[in-house]
C-alpha positions as CSV (number, residue, x, y, z in Angstrom):
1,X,70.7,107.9,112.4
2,X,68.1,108.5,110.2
3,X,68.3,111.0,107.6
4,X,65.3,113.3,107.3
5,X,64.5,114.7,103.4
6,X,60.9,115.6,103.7
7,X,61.2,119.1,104.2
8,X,57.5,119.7,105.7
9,X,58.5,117.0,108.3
10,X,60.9,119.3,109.5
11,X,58.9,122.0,109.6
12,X,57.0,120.5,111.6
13,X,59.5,119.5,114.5
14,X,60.5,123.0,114.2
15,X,57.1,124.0,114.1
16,X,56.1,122.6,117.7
17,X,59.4,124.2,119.5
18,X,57.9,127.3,118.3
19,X,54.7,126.8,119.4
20,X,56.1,126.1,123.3
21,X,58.0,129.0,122.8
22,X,55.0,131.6,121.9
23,X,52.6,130.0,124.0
24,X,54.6,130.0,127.0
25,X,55.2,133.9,126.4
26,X,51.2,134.8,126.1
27,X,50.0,132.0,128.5
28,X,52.1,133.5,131.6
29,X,49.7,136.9,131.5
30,X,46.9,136.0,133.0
31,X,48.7,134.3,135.9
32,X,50.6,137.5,136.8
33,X,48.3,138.5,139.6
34,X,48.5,134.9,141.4
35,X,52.3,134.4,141.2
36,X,52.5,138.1,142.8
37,X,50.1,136.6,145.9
38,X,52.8,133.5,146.0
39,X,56.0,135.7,145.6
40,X,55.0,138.1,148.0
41,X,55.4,141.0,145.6
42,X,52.4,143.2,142.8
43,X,52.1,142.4,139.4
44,X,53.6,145.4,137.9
45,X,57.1,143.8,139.6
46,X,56.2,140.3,137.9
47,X,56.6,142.5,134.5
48,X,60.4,142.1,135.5
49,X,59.9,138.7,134.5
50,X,58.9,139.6,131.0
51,X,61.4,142.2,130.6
52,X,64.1,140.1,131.5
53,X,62.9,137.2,128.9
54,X,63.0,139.7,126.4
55,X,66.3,141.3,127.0
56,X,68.3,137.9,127.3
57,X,66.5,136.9,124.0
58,X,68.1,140.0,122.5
59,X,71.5,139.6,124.1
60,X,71.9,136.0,123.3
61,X,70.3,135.6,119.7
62,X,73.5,137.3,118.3
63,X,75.8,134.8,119.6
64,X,73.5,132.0,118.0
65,X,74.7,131.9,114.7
66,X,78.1,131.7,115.7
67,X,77.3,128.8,118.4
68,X,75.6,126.5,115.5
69,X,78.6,127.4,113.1
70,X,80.9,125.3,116.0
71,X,78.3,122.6,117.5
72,X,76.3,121.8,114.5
73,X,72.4,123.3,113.9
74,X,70.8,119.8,115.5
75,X,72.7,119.7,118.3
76,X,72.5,123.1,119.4
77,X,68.6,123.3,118.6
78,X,68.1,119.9,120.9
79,X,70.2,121.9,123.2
80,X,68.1,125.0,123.4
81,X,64.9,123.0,123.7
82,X,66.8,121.5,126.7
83,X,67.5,124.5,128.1
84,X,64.1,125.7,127.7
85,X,62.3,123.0,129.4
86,X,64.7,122.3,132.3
87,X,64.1,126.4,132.8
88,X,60.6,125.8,132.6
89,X,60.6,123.8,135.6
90,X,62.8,126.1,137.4
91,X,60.0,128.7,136.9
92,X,57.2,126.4,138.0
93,X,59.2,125.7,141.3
94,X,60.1,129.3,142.1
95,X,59.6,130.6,145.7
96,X,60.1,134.4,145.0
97,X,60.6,137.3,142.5
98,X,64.1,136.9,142.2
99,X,64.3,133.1,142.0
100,X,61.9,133.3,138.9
101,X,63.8,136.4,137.0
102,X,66.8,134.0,136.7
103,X,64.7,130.9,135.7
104,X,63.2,133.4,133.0
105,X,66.6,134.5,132.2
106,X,67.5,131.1,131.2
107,X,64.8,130.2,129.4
108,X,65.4,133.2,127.5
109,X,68.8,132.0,126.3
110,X,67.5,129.0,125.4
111,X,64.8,130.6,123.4
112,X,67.4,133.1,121.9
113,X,68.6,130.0,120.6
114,X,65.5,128.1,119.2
115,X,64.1,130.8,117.1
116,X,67.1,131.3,115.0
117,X,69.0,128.3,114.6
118,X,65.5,126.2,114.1
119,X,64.9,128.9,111.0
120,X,68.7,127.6,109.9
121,X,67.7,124.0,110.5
122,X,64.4,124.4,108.0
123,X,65.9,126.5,105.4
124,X,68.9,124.1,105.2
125,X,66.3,121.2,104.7
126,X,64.3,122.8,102.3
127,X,65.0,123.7,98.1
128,X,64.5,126.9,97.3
129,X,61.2,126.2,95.3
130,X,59.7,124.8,98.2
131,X,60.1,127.3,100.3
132,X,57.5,129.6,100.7
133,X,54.8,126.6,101.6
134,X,57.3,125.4,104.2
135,X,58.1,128.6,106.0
136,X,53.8,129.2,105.7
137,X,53.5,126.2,108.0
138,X,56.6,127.3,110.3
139,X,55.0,130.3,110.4
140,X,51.7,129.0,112.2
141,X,52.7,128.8,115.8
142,X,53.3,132.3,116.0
143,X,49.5,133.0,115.2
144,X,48.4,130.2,117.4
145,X,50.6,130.5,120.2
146,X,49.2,134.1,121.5
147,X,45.1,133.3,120.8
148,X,45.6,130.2,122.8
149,X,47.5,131.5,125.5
150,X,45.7,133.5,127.3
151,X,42.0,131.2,127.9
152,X,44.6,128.5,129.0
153,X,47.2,130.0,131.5
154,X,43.8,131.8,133.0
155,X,41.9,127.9,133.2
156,X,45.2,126.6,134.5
157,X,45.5,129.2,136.6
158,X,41.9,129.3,138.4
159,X,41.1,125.4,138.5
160,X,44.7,124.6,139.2
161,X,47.8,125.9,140.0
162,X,50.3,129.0,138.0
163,X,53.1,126.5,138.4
164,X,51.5,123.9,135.8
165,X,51.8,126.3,133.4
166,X,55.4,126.3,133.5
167,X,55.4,122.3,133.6
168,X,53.1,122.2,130.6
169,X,56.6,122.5,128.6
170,X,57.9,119.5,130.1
171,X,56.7,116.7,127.7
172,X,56.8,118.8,124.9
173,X,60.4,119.4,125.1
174,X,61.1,116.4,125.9
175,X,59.6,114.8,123.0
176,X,61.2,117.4,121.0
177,X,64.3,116.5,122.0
178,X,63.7,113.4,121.0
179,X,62.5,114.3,117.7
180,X,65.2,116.8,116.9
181,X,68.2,114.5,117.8
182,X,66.6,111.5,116.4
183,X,65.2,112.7,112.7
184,X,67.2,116.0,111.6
185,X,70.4,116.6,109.8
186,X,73.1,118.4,111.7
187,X,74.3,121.4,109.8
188,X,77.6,122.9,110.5
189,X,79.4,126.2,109.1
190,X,81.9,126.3,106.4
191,X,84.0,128.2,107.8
192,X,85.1,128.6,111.2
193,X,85.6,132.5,112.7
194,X,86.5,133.6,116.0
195,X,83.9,134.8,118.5
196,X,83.4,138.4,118.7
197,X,83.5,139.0,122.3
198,X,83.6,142.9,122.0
199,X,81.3,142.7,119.5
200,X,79.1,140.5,122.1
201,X,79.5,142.7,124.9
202,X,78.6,145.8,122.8
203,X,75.4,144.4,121.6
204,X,74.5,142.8,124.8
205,X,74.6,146.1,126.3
206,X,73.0,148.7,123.4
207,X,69.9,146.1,122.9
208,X,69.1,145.3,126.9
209,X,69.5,149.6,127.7
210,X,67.3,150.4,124.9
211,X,64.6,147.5,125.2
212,X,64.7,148.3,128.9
213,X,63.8,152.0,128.2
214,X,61.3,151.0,125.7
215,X,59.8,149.2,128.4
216,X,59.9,152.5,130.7
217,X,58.5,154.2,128.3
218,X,55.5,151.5,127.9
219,X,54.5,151.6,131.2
220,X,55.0,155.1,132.3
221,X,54.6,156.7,129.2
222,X,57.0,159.4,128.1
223,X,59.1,159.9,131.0
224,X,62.8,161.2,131.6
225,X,64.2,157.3,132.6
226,X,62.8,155.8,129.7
227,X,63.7,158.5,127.1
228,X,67.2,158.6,128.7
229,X,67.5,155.1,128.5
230,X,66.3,154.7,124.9
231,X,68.9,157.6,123.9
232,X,71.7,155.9,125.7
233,X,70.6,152.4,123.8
234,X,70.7,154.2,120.5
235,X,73.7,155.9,121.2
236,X,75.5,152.4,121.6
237,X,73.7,150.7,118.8
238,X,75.3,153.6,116.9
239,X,78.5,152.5,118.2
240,X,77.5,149.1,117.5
241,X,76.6,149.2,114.5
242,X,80.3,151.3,113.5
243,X,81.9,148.4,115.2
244,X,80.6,145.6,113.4
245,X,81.1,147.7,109.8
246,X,85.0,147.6,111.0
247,X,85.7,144.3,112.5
248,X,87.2,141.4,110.8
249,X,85.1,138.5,112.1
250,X,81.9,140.9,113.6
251,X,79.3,138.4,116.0
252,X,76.7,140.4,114.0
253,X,77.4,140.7,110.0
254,X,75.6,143.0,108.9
255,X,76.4,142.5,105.0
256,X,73.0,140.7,104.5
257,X,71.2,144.8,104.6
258,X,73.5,144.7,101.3
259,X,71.1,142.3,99.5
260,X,68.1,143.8,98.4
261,X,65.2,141.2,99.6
262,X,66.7,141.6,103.3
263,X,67.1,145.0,103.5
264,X,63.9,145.4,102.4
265,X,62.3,143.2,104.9
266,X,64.1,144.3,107.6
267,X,64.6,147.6,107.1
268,X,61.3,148.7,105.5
269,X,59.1,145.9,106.5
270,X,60.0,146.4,109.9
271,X,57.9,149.5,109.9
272,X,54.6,146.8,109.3
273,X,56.3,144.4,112.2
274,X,56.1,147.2,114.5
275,X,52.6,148.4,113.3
276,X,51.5,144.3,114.0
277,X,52.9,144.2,117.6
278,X,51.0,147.3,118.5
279,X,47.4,145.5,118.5
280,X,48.1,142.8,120.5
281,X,48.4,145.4,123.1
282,X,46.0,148.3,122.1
283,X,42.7,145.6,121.1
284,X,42.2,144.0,124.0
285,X,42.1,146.9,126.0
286,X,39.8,148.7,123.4
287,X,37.5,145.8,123.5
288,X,37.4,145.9,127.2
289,X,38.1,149.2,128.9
290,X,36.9,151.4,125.6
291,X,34.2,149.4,124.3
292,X,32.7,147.4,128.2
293,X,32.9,144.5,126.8
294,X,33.8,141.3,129.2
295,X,36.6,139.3,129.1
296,X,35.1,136.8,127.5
297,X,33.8,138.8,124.8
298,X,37.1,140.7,123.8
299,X,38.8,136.8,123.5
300,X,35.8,135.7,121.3
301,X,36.8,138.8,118.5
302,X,40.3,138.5,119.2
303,X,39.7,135.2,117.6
304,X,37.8,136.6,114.9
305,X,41.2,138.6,114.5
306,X,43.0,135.2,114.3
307,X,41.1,133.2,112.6
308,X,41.7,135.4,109.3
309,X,45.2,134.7,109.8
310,X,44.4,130.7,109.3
311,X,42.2,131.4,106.7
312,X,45.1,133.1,104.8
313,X,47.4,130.1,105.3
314,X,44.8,128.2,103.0
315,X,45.8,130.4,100.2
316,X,49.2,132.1,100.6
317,X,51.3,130.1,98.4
318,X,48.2,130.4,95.5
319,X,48.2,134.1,95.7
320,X,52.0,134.6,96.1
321,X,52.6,132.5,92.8
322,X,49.6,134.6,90.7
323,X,50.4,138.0,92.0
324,X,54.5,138.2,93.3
325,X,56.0,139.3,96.0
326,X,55.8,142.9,95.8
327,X,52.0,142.7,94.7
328,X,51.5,140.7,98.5
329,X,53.7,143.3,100.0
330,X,51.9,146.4,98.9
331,X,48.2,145.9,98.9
332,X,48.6,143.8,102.5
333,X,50.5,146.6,104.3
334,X,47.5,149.3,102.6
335,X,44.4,146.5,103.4
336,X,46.2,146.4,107.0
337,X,47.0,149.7,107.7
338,X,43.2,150.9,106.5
339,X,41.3,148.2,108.8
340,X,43.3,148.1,111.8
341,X,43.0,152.1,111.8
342,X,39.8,151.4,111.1
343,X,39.2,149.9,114.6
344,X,40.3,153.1,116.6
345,X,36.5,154.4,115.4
346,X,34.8,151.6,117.1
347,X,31.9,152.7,118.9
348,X,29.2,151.3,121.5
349,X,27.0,151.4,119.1
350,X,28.8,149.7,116.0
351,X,27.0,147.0,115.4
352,X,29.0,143.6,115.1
353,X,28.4,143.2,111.2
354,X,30.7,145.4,110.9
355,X,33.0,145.1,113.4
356,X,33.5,141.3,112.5
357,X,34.4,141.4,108.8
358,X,36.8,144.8,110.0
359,X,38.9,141.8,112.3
360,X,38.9,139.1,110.0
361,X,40.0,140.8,106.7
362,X,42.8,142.5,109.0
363,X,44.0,139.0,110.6
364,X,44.1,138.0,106.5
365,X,46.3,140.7,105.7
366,X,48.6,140.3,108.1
367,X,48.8,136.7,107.5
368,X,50.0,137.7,104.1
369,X,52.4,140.0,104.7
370,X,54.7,138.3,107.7
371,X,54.8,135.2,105.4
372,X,55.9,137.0,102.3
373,X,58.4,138.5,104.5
374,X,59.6,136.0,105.9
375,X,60.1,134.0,102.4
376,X,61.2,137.1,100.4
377,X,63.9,138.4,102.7
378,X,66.4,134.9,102.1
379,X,65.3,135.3,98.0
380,X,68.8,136.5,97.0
381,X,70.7,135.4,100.3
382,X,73.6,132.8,99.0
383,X,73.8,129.9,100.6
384,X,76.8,130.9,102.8
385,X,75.0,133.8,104.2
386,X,72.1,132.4,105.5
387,X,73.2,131.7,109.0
388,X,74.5,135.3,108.8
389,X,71.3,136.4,107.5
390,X,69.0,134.4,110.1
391,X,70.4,135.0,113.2
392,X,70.4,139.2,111.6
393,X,66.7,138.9,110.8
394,X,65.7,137.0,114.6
395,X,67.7,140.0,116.3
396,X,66.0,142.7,114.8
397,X,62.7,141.4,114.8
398,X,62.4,140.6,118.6
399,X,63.6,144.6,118.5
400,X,60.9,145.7,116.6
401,X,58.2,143.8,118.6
402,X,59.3,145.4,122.0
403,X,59.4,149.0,119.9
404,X,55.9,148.2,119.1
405,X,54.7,147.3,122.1
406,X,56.0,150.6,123.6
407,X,54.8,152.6,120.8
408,X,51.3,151.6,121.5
409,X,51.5,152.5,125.3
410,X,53.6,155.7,124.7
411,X,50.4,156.4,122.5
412,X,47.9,156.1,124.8
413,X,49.7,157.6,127.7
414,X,50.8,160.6,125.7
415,X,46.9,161.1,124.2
416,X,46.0,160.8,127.9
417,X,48.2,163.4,129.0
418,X,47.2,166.1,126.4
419,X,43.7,165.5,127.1
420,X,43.9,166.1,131.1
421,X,42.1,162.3,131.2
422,X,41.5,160.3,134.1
423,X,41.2,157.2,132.4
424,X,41.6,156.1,129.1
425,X,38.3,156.7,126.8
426,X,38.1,155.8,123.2
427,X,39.6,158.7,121.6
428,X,42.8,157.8,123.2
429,X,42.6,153.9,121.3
430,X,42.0,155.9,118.4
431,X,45.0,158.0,118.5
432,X,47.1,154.7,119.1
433,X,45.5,152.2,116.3
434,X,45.7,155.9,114.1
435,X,49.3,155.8,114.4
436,X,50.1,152.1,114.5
437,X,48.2,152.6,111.0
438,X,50.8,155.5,109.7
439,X,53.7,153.4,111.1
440,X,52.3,150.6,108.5
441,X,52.4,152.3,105.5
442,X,55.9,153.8,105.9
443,X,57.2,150.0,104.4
444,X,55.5,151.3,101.1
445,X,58.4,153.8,100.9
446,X,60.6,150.2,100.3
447,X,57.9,148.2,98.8
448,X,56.4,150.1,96.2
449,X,60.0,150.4,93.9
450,X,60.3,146.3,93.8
451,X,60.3,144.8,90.5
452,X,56.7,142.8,89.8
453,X,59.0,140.0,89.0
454,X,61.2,140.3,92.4
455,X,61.9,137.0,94.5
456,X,60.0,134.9,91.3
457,X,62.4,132.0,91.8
458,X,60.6,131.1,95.1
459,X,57.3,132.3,94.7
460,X,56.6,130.7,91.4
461,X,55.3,134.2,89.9
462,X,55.9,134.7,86.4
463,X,55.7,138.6,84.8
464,X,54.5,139.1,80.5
465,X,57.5,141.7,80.0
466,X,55.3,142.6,77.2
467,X,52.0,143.6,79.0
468,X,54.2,146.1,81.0
């Protein structure tokens, strides 16, 4: 068995898991409306589908860390892949609504299980110097994934068939199953603990009640079955969270919030991952329902939006190194919250000279800031916490996205309500991108204290003491 030292190699492999991953959860969309015709069913049931992808991915990612600890990071990272693909196929052959929420809960779980233990399997490969390039390339499916997405699952879907999208997945995880067992190191834990199963249970149940509600709340807008459910959910994560303080071997340790860089991330920056989440939703539908704009049109600026995001991976590393984390940090949650606010005043008659350079310095920013976050939060993890750490970080963050998500549409339904609206008008995208804005800036209340010189082992930066 070969043995892989090129950590960008790595990445790489890692890198197109990711990518089947995110694509295949933007690319289903557009076919909602056709698979609802086959299934016998509407498209607002289909959104079961998506819930229920979501909720496993919560459920499961816990138990992750624990599972590579015992099999080993390759194996279990084939594994998932595996699981993914063959789950894939189940989707593309299912007959009915029900047949298809249990093909997407399995592919959840093995998703729950790629996104975490492929982080382990790249920061295990990778010296700490090197790792802010390396995790600016893993981080590159996640932009491409959802811009692609949707113009190909609505081609497949009108010149072909909804089930190829599914089987799309097929060959690549096949040859990344291939790659994975074939050209990576398999990493186990240290030391070996006993699974958590209360702890399991606990979490299981907290995460899927409160994402559940969150996605109540998103499509009904503030109602008394989402809100309830969202109180119950934070009522066990409470309880959760009390649990895991106390136990001796907890599924979910928690002691990485201790370290500074992490908690900082994931505590405060998870105000920006929220505020980042909320667009995907809220531009589209101000492109097209606010602004008239076609289809066609609204993808065309969304890619505007990305497209600053690969610009910014042309100079991330350069601008970490000469300005530091917290410099990154700062002025790209203050550039991001200022634009993407910005948007909700978009008019029919702002001309696209402005509009253009509005979307493209915004997708820059935010290209900046989730890959200084995702560097910076393992800058003062120890080695034997970063499986810990990981499989912490992936938890919370597919939390946030759903929160974000919901936040938007509680928005827009809530602006709608106190304005005795019919249908949505632009002054109800304006109240949402105005407070996805305000929910930015609240990771300045973490930011703004770091040290110019925090994290300078990985990003190069150095700080004249004497200028200060």
């Amino acid at each position: 068995m070969p043995q892989l030292r090129n950590p960008m190699f790595v990445a790489a492999i890692v890198a197109c898991a990711f990518f089947m991953e995110t694509l295949d959860s933007t690319v289903i969309v557009t076919a909602l409306p056709r698979m609802a015709v086959a299934f016998d069913s509407s498209p607002v049931r289909l959104s079961l589908g998506l819930t229920a992808y979501i909720i496993t991915l919560a459920i499961m990612i816990p138990a992750s860390g624990w599972i590579a600890d015992r099999l080993g990071t390759r194996n279990l990272f084939c594994g998932a892949i595996g699981v993914f693909t063959l789950a894939s196929i189940g989707c593309g052959f299912s007959n009915s609504l029900d047949q298809f929420v249990l093909a997407r809960i399995l592919q959840g779980t093995g998703g729950a299980m790629m996104s975490p233990v492929g982080r382990l399997v790249v920061l295990r490969s990778t010296e700490r110097k090197d790792l802010v390039r390396v995790m600016n390339f893993v981080t590159l499916p996640g932009l491409i994934g959802p811009i692609i997405g949707p113009p190909v699952g609505g081609f497949i879907t009108t010149y072909l068939s909804w089930r190829y999208i599914f089987f799309l997945n097929v060959p690549v995880g096949l040859i990344g199953m291939a790659m994975v067992f074939g050209w990576i190191r398999n990493f186990y834990g240290a030391a070996r603990r006993p699974f958590d199963a209360i702890g399991f249970l606990l979490n299981g149940v907290a995460l899927g009640i409160l994402i559940y509600g969150m996605d109540l709340l998103g499509n009904r807008g503030v109602g008394r079955d989402g809100a309830t459910l969202v109180a119950v959910g934070l009522a066990l994560s409470v309880l959760a969270v009390w649990y895991a303080l106390r136990a001796r071997h907890p599924l979910v340790d928690l002691s990485a919030l201790r370290v500074k860089s992490f908690n900082v991330v994931n505590a405060g920056g998870s105000f920006f991952r929220i505020a980042i989440s909320g667009p995907t939703f809220l531009l589209p539908l101000l492109f097209q329902v606010g602004l008239g704009l076609s289809a066609f049109a609204s993808g065309l600026l969304l890619l505007v939006h990305a497209s600053g995001d690969f610009a910014a991976k042309l100079v991330t590393t350069r601008l970490i190194r000469s300005f530091g984390f917290r410099a990154a940090l700062v002025w790209t949650t203050v550039g991001f919250a200022v634009l993407i606010g910005a948007c909700g005043f978009f008019t029919t008659a702002t001309p696209l000279y402005l509009i253009l350079p509005v979307l493209f310095v915004s997708g820059v920013c935010r290209s900046l800031q989730m890959t200084s976050q995702t560097a910076f939060q393992f800058a003062e993890i120890p080695p034997g916490g970063v499986t810990a750490a990981s499989t912490l970080s992936s938890a919370l963050l597919q939390i946030v996205r759903a929160i974000g998500v919901a936040l938007a549409a509680a928005v827009l339904s809530l602006s709608l309500a106190l304005r005795g609206g019919i249908a949505l008008d632009l002054a109800d995208f304006r109240a949402g991108l105005v407070a996805i804005a305000a929910m930015a800036l609240g990771s300045l209340f973490w930011y703004w204290p770091l040290h110019p010189h925090s994290g300078a082992d990985l990003s190069g930066h150095r700080v004249d003491e004497t200028a200060q």
